[in-house]
Every structure is written in structure tokens, then in C-alpha cells.
Phi, psi and omega in degrees: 000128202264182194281347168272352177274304193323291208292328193244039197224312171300327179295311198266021181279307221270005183270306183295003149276356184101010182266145171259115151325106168247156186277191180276151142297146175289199203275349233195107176273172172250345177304356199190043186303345175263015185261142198279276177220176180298153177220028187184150184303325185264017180290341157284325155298342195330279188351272229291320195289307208283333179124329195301309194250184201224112235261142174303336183210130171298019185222089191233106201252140191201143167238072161282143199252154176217174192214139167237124184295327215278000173257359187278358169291318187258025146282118166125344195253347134255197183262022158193009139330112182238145150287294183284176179159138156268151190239104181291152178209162180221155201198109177236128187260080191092347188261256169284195212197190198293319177299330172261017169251014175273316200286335177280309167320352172257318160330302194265034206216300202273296173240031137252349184246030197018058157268107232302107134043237172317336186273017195264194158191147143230151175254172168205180190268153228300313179235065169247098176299293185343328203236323173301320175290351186284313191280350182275324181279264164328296138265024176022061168292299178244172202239132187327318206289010215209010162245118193269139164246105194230123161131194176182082181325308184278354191276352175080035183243144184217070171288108159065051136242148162259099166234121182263016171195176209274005188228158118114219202282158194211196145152147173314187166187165214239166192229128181246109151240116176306140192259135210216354188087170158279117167329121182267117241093327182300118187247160222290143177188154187292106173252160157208198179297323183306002183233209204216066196263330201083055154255302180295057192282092173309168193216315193209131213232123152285097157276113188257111166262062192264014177237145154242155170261127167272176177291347185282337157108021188274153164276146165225092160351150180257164127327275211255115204244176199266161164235135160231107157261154189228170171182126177288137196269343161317321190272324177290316163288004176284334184273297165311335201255339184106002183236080183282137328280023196252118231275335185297351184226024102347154171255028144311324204230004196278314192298348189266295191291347156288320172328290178290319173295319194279009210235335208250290184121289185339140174246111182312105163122002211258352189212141179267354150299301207293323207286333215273304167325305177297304158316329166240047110283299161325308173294313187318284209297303174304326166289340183279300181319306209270358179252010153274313168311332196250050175046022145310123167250147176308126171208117195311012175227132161087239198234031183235004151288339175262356179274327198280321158305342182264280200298313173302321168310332201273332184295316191304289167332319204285306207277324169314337205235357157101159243080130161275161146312139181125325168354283197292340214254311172321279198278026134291320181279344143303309186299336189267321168318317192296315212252001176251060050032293207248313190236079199294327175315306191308323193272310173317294198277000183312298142351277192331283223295342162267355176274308196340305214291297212299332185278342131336309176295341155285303143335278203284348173309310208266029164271302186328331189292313184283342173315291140030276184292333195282281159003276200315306184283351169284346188278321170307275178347279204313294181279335175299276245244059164002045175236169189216075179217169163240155214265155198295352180277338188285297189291007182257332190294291205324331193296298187274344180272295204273000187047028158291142176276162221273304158310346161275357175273336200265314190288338179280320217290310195304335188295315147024266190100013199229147191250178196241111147356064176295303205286335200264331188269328186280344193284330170298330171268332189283343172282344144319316183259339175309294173307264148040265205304314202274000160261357166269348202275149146330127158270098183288345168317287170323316188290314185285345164257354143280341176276311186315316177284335139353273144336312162280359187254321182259321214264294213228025150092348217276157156184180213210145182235126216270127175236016186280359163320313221240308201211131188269000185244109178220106196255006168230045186280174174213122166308109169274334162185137193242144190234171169190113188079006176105350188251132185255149180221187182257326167193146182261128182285202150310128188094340213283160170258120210221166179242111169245150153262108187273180150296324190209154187207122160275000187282113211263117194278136171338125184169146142092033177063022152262172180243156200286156161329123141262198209166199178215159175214135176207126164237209172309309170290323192219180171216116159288126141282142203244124178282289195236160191226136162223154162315132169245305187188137183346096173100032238175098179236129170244134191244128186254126141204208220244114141302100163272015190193135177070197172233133159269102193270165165285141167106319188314162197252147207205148161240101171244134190242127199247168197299119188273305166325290186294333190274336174304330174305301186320306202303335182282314162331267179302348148285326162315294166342301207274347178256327164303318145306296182305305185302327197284277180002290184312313166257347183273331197104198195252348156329326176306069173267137178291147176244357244080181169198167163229137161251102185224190187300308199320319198177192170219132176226125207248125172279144202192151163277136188193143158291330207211170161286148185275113169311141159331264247283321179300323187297320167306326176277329162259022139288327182294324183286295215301337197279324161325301162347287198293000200265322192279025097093028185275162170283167219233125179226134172236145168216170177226155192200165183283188200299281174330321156342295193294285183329304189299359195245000175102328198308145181289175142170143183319118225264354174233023153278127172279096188261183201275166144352294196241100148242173178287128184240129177235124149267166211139083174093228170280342225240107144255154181198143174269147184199136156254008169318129151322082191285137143331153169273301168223181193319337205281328200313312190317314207097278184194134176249131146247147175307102169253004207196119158208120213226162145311130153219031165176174154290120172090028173234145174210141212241144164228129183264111198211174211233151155196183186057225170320277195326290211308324189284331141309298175326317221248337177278306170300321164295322157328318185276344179278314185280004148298299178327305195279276175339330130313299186308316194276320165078044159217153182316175165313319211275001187229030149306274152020267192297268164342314157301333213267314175301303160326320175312304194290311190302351180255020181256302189327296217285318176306310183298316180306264184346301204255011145299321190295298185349260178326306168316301169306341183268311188280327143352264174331282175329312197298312146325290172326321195292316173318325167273027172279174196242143185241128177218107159081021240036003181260162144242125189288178161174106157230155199196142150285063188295007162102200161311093133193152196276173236263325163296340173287289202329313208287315181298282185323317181290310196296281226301336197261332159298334167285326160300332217271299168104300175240088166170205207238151183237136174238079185263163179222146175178167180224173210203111199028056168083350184280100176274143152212147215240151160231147168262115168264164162198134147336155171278314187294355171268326201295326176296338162258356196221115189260101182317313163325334177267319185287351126339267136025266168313311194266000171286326163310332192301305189275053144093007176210221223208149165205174194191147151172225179260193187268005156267014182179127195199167183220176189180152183203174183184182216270332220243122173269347187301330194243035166306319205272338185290284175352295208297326196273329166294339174295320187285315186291324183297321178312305214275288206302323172323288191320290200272013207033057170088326208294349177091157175316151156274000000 
């Protein structure tokens, strides 16, 4: 069954069950921007199992795609190890429970996707009898013997419990493995799903989600409990199709990895070096398509440091296999033929996603060079300060920034004489896989605390009414409930960090990208400082602080007070926002959407799709209109009406958001928008915005950063004191600050252009010369030569340029540089398959005491002994010449 009958053969199982078809979310959720990327099928759903949004159906089938940090080292080196990957999933929110989600899991297993039956196994956690009865018992699926009962919480074994952190919702879960027989190599032993012999292959994974786990490790039954099933579609076609374990001859991977052999020259299976390079090139590249598409760009922070690490890896591998840059960029564009079908972004986002690859892939060529280069000065360091590593952070940069393997840092440091910080590069990467493990993980605080309130909203009624439209003051609220640590309670003492619920409130909880009120509560006994304000659940406003005084009771009568300063701040903010979005519209076109934004007192930032950078003059005409806005000084009017209403009028609002029946409609100014946000009364309130900042933050995404009120007016003062400061440095007015950097320029472009005119000259000099002394062998040229004082990057410049010159043959330099001999190697393209500059490198760096390396047209090497420089160069001539002659020696 190929992979497209699987996803619709699974879509439409689960519709005849009464599941609303969802579509994937992308990699980046936006209901949760502090989850690294989605890494599970039910990770988009978190809002609906937790209470916050209100799930379209309690019944939901999704094929959601993810992405995981924590495997990308250990792609390529078996055969199904992924970074990218789909997740089938079936989903009940409050609704059925373990007998129809075992029995339909069997169903849709046995007679649509035809697995025998008898080929079945299942597991379960050691004591959920409930579910060992359903399959031996209730349905009589399976006969008891042929059900494994595994794991034990207390015992540390936590085998078929699900839990993705040490806190919140949790629960057994049941396991489906095709029975594959006994292995052949393998010798007879009592087996079962718990070892790895590759008789067993999971298939279809059950989650019952009935406990939140406290810190203390007690289960505390749920109310309403959850069903998550899961099933990888990778995996299922490695089974269905028959090619177990190897996930790369699927047809998910054939078109990518023909790509690549037909790109390569290379045959997937034919060599076990070629396959590991072919496999994370394939892989790489499809993972790279797809967080490009869902707008990520490479960058050194966050998750767009992990597209550049994927691609560089993928690049390194590329080259391994003799591949130029564009190689990943090629075989992207098969992956968006295979995969948008299924995933229609990828064909929208095509352009983005093959200039993104390729021009990256050029990027790390010319990186390799400074890796290198780096390499080369810790090692300089290393010998000044007589020690003897080179220290784990230089070889952990080297790893994870320049993507050097960790063996090639080790064979260079030793050509040396120098050993590697070993204990210092594993302790930086395992804190590296650490983050890693730990952006991947569920935020269960969150998860557990919408359920917590949840609960507490269907049981006993609680909710609480937001009166901060109006009033930053509510002197007659009453504490309706206090938690501390997820546990309610009757009162917090003094120090304590406590969740209050008034009845009425002004403190306006985090959304629509402002952040939540801080404040005070103060009743007869006690006083909070109020950190943060949150949505907990539909209806349900939470005040997170600090009791600094007294006991706080539940039932007390409360005077609650929000930060008046900051929420004016916010408020100038988020309208600012809102004048700021209509104007980009306005002068940029309707291309224009918001992608996010943040609002807090400091300032704002609004995030928006766009294709290009904004010209100085665009950035100036829509500071200048919005501040036009704010001049003309209208009132800021919010009203709420129904949905269609709100659409039919023009309003802006967000095209992957869900709204209610009834929403808020705020005008202001050129700007309607649906909002629920906290506002100016009229435009002028704002003051004044300035633009301090506008950037990329992906392909096609571009973010502007700006002030308004107090903050912009601080700004416009600080800049003043800096163009004083320099008009003091330059010792000319403000107004010839300008013209005076403008001079300073030319006169360093001047000084700059000479040094490398001076340069170039001496180098094309040299060259020029060397090419004159070649040695003619065989229809080719030879050039080996000592030049004197330079180090390995001088050289390394010099040989490419006399090879470039050459037309056919090989360059050999050699020089030394504070006692140091180092040699670079060239070779032509039409020679480099037979004549490997890296080996030959290599060789002759043993002579003086050290190691070389590199590609086969170009490598470099140095070693201890300088005394045996002229020996080196003449065994580099001879090594040529037999190459030339087939071994027989000069004539």
C-alpha cells in the first residue's frame, strides 16, 4: 500500500467514525511560540484536551507532520532514524474511551490496512487490567498470551506510561506490534516487544490519558479523560511496503534519494559509507523544505539555528559524496513535487524554499574556510600557552557552527601534537541535546493548568468577569479561589506564589499578543504583588503573585489594582500596533498579514509577511502616516457584534485563528481590527511612534520594532546624546556629523582598496611566476615549490590561484611560518578523481611530524619539523610523477 492510500484510507476510517477531519498545523505552533518546534501529533490540540479553546468536535483525526532536534546527529547512520516525520493520529476529548479506541485500532489495522490478524502482539502498562481485558475479554482481540504487560513507575521502569515530563497529564498506554518471527542471526531466546532483537515493530501506539501526575509522583484521576493515538506514517510504510527496517526505500524517500544517486553518481545500497551521506542528504533536505515552508530561515538563534545546522550537515554529506553547492537545493525541489500533494504550502513557498537551501549551501562552502581557519588559531593559542588540548569549547563551536565532525578536529589537532578537551566538547554537547530533549518536551505546567481550572469552571461553576475595559480598579472583588503549586487551597501565607481567582477583575490576561496586568490585591489581611495575569480557561482569569504581607484568604473581600503605568503603556502600545498594521497595508498593499506581534509596556512588535526589506523611504512614510493618525487625535471605539457582521465590515483579523459567534470590533483611526485587547481612548493618547527597527525574521517574514509614548521619547533623547557625543569625537556640529563619517569612509574604502590592489599584485606576481616553472608530465603540469614565509591560508590562496592558471595539473606549496612548515595541495577538476590532493597532503605532512586533510582538489597540512621541508616537497614531486607514469619512477 503505497503512502497515499495509507493517509486516506486512515482519514476516511476515522470520518465513518464521527472524527472532524483537521488539517496539520504547521512546525511552529503559534497557540504555544515557546514549544521549539511541534514534535506529536496531539501537541496542537494541547488548548482543546486543556479547556482553553473549544475543540470543533470532542472527536479528531489529523496526519500532522513534526519535527524533532534530538535525532539529527543519528540520521544516516541507520536506516530509519528521522528528523521530519508524520504522525497519524485519532483523538477524543472527554469523549470515547479504551474499548472503541483499541476496537477501532484494530479495525482500521486488520481490515483496511490488511494485517493478519495472527501477526498482531500487544502491550500494556503492567497493571491497567482494564485494558488487558478489553483485548483478551471484552473483544476478544488477542488470546491473554500474546499480551505483554510492561513497565512499573515504582520500580523506574516507565514502559508503556505516557508521560512527557516529570509533572501533569499522563496515563498508560497500549502498544500494536507486528510479530516478524525469529530473526535470523539472532539465537533462540524467550523474546518479547520490551528488547530490540527486530522481531517486533511497533505500529500503533494508545495513549489513555487519565492522571495529572504531582510532584510528589501520586496519580490524581482525571474528570474528563483524553484518548491520543498515535501511529508514524513513516513507519507504517516501511511495513506496509515491505521494506522493514529501512524507512529510505519507501516511496515517502525513493524520489528524493534517486535524486540524489542520480546527482551523485552513487547507488543507494551499493557502498555503506555512500549510504550513510546519501540518507542524510535526503533526509536533511526534506526537513529543511518543510520548516522553510512553514516560514523558518537559517539563522544563528533559536529554531532557525537548527534549519542551519540540518542544512549544513546535509551540505557536509553532499560534498562527501562529491556533490557541489546547489546539490540540497536540486533535491528540494523533488521533495515539494512528492510531498505538496498532501502538503499544498510547499508549492506556494517553492522559490522561498529553493533560493533559502541553495543560498545557504554557499554560505557553508565559504564557512568551511573559516572553520578552518579557527581550528588553525586554537591550535597557535594552544602551543603560546603550552598546554596540551585544545579546549572543548573551540572544538564544540567547530562541530555544532562549522559542522566539522568531531574526527576531523581530532586528526588535525594531533598533525599538531595537540589532543582534544574531550570530557569539555561532551559535557557542551550533552547540555546541547539536553535543550534539545527539553524544547521538545510538552509544556505541562500549561497543560496541567488549564485542566486544573477546567475542571473547576464544570464542577463547582467557578468564573470570574474582566471589568478592565473600563476600570484599572475593582474595590469590591471577592477571592473565589486560591491554588499554590496546582493545589487549592483556603490560604497562602506570606512569601508564598499563589493563583488567585476574584469574581471580577480588572487585570487583563495575556492574548492577542499583549501580555498579561500586573498589580496588587490587597484585602484586610494580606497584600499580593501580582506578577502576571492569565487565561487558565474559557472564562477563568488568573492572577500569578507573590503574597508580601499576611494571609490571604479564600471568600475575602479584595481591592484589586492593575499597574496603571504599564497598562498605559501597553495600551499606547497596542493601539500603536493597530495604526501601524493598517498603514503597512496601506502603503505596502494587501500582501500584507500580520504573523504576530508583541505588546508590553516597553515597546512593540509587529511581525507581518512581506517578500522584501522595506527602503528607508517606505520606512519613513509609514512612520510619518501612523504619526498622522495619532495627530488627528479620533476616538479609539471597540464594540462587540457578530462574527459575519465583524467580517462583512472590512474588519482585519487573522486567518488561522478561531473566533466565537461574537466579537470585538475595535476602530481606530484608518484601522478596524477584531481585538480583544485593551486600548487608548483616542489616537493622540499614543503620543508619538517611532520606527527603531526593521528586519527579516524568515524568508518572506519581516518584523518592525518601534516606541511610542514615554519609551519613543526616551529614545529620541538618547539619540540626541549619542550625536552629541560623536560631534564632540569628530569635533565638527551635528549638522556635518553625516558628511564627516562620509569622509572617514572613503578615506578606509581608499586605504582598503590599495592593501588589496598591493596584494593581489604580489600574489598574481607569484603565481605567475610558479606557472612559469611548471614542470610538464605526461600532457599535464607539475608545480612544486617553497615560498618562503607563509602560513597555511596564504598558501592555501596561492596554490588555487596557480591551479587556475595551470589549465591541467597539480600544485604543491610549501613554506614556513614562526618554525611551523605547511604545505597546500591543488589538483585540477579533470585530475581530482584520480589524483587525491587530501592524500597527498596528508603524506607529505608526515614527513615533517604532523597530519593534512581536506577535498580532493584542495587540502592542506603542516606538521613540527621544518628542517625537513625540501625532503617533504621532494617526495610531493615524486608521488606526482609516479601518479603520471604508472608507478615506473622519473624518467
Amino acid at each position: 500500500m503505497d503512502s497515499a492510500s495509507i493517509r486516506e484510507a486512515f482519514f476516511a476510517f476515522f470520518e465513518e467514525k464521527d472524527h472532524a477531519r483537521l488539517p496539520s498545523a504547521p512546525l511552529v505552533l503559534r497557540d504555544d511560540p515557546s514549544v521549539f518546534f511541534t514534535s506529536a501529533g496531539m501537541q496542537p490540540l494541547v488548548p482543546y484536551f486543556t479547556g482553553r479553546k473549544q475543540p470543533p468536535k470532542k472527536r479528531l483525526v489529523s496526519i500532522q507532520k513534526c519535527f524533532r532536534t534530538t535525532d539529527i546527529d543519528e540520521v544516516g547512520f541507520d536506516s530509519w532514524h528521522n528528523t521530519f516525520f508524520e504522525m497519524l493520529g485519532n483523538f477524543s476529548i472527554g469523549d470515547y474511551w479504551k474499548k472503541e479506541a483499541i476496537g477501532w485500532g484494530w479495525e482500521l489495522l486488520v481490515e483496511r490496512f490488511g494485517f493478519a490478524a495472527d501477526s498482531l502482539v500487544a502491550t500494556i502498562y503492567f497493571d491497567d487490567d482494564e485494558a488487558f481485558d478489553i483485548w483478551t475479554r471484552e473483544l476478544a482481540l488477542l488470546p491473554p498470551e500474546r499480551v505483554w504487560r510492561l513497565g512499573n513507575l515504582a520500580a523506574g521502569d516507565e514502559t508503556n506510561f505516557w508521560s512527557p515530563g516529570p509533572t501533569g497529564l499522563c496515563g498508560p498506554c497500549s502498544e500494536v506490534f507486528v510479530d516478524r518471527g525469529p530473526q535470523a542471526g539472532v539465537p533462540p531466546h524467550d523474546c518479547s516487544p520490551a528488547e530490540n532483537c527486530g522481531r517486533y515493530i511497533e505500529i500503533w501506539n494508545f495513549v489513555f490519558q487519565q492522571y495529572d501526575r504531582r510532584e510528589d509522583g501520586s496519580l490524581l484521576p482525571l474528570a474528563k479523560r483524553n484518548i491520543d493515538t498515535g501511529a508514524g506514517l513513516e513507519r507504517l510504510s516501511q511495513v506496509l511496503q515491505g521494506v522493514i527496517p529501512d524507512t529510505f526505500r519507501t516511496d515517502l524517500f525513493v524520489p528524493i534519494v534517486g535524486r540524489v544517486e542520480t546527482l551523485s553518481g552513487a547507488k543507494y545500497g551499493a557502498d555503506a559509507t555512500a549510504d550513510i551521506s546519501i540518507r542524510v542528504v535526503a533526509e536533511h533536505t526534506r526537513a529543511a523544505t518543510f520548516l522553510i515552508g512553514d516560514g523558518i530561515a537559517p539563522s544563528n538563534e533559536w529554531r532557525g539555528y537548527v534549519l542551519r545546522r540540518l542544512i549544513r550537515r546535509g551540505a557536509l554529506h553532499a560534498r562527501k559524496l562529491g556533490l557541489r553547492p546547489g546539490a540540497m537545493a536540486a533535491t528540494a525541489a523533488d521533495v515539494i513535487k512528492a510531498m505538496a500533494p498532501h502538503h499544498p504550502e510547499l508549492r506556494k513557498a517553492r522559490e522561498r524554499v529553493l533560493e533559502t537551501i541553495g543560498s545557504e549551501e554557499e554560505k557553508f562552502d565559504r564557512t568551511l574556510t573559516t572553520g578552518l581557519d579557527l581550528l588553525n588559531g586554537a591550535v597557535a593559542r594552544a602551543k603560546e600557552q603550552e598546554r596540551e588540548q585544545i579546549d572543548g569549547p573551540t572544538a564544540f563551536r567547530l562541530y555544532d557552527t562549522y559542522g566539522f565532525p568531531i574526527e576531523m578536529t581530532r586528526e588535525i589537532a594531533a598533525a599538531a601534537g595537540l589532543a582534544i578537551d574531550e570530557r569539555g566538547f561532551k559535557h557542551l554537547l550533552e547540555e546541547q541535546r539536553e535543550r534539545s530533549r527539553s524544547t521538545a518536551r510538552f509544556n505541562q505546567d500549561a497543560m496541567r493548568f488549564g485542566q486544573f481550572y477546567s475542571e473547576l469552571r464544570d464542577r463547582e461553576g467557578l468564573r470570574s468577569t474582566f471589568i478592565g475595559y473600563d476600570a484599572l480598579l475593582a474595590e469590591d472583588a471577592r477571592i473565589l479561589s486560591l491554588a499554590l503549586g496546582g493545589q487549592r487551597v483556603g490560604a497562602a501565607q506570606e512569601g508564598s506564589e499563589v493563583e488567585i481567582v476574584l469574581d471580577r477583575t480588572p487585570f487583563y490576561a495575556e492574548g492577542g499578543g499583549q501580555v498579561g496586568d500586573r498589580g496588587d490585591i490587597t484585602t484586610p489581611e494580606a497584600r499580593v504583588l501580582v506578577a502576571d495575569t492569565q487565561t487558565a480557561a474559557t472564562g477563568v482569569i488568573v492572577m500569578v503573585g507573590t503574597v508580601v504581607d499576611g494571609t490571604l484568604r479564600t471568600g475575602a473581600a479584595a481591592t484589586a489594582r492593575v499597574d496603571e503605568q504599564a497598562r498605559r503603556d501597553t495600551m499606547r502600545n497596542h493601539t500603536g500596533t493597530h495604526l501601524l498594521h493598517a498603514v503597512l497595508r496601506h502603503v505596502l498593499g494587501d500582501e500584507v498579514r500580520q504573523a504576530g506581534s508583541l505588546v508590553h509596556p516597553p515597546g512593540l512588535r509587529f511581525d507581518f509577511s512581506f517578500a522584501r526589506a522595506l527602503t528607508p523611504a517606505e520606512i519613513r512614510r509609514v512612520e510619518d502616516d501612523v504619526n498622522e493618525a495619532i495627530l488627528q487625535n479620533v476616538s479609539v471605539q471597540a464594540r462587540v457584534v457578530p462574527l459575519q457582521e465583524a467580517l462583512a465590515s472590512g474588519a482585519l483579523h487573522l486567518f488561522d485563528e478561531k473566533y466565537g459567534d461574537e466579537v470585538r470590533v475595535v476602530d481606530a483611526g484608518p484601522s478596524r481590527e477584531l481585538c480583544g485587547g485593551t486600548h487608548c481612548h483616542c489616537t493622540g493618547d499614543i503620543g508619538l511612534l517611532l520606527i527603531t527597527k526593521e528586519s527579516s525574521i524568515g524568508a518572506g517574514l519581516r518584523r518592525i520594532e518601534a516606541l511610542t509614548g514615554e519609551g519613543a521619547l526616551r529614545e529620541v533623547r538618547a539619540l540626541r546624546e549619542r550625536a552629541e557625543r560623536i560631534s564632540h569625537r569628530l569635533r565638527v556640529s551635528e549638522e556635518r556629523i553625516a558628511d564627516a563619517v562620509e569622509q572617514l569612509a572613503e578615506q578606509r574604502d581608499r586605504l582598503d582598496r590599495e592593501l588589496g590592489t598591493a596584494r593581489r599584485a604580489g600574489m598574481d606576481s607569484s603565481a605567475t611566476s610558479l606557472v612559469a616553472s611548471a614542470e610538464a608530465l605526461d600532457g599535464h603540469r607539475l608545480v612544486v615549490a617553497n615560498v618562503g614565509d607563509a602560513d597555511a591560508g596564504q598558501l592555501r590562496e596561492l596554490s588555487d590561484r596557480v591551479r587556475d592558471q595551470l589549465g591541467s595539473g597539480v600544485v604543491v606549496l610549501g613554506g614556513v611560518r614562526d618554525e611551523k612548515p605547511a604545505f597546500a595541495v591543488a589538483v585540477t577538476r579533470d585530475l581530482a578523481p584520480g589524483v587525491d590532493a587530501a592524500k597527498i597532503a596528508k603524506q607529505v605532512s608526515s614527513i615533517v611530524g604532523g597530519s593534512g586533510g581536506g577535498q580532493p582538489h584542495s587540502a592542506t597540512g603542516g606538521g613540527k619539523d621544518a628542517t625537513r621541508l625540501a625532503e617533504a616537497l621532494e617526495a610531493a614531486r615524486r608521488i606526482v610523477r609516479e601518479h603520471f607514469d604508472g608507478g615506473r619512477g622519473a624518467s
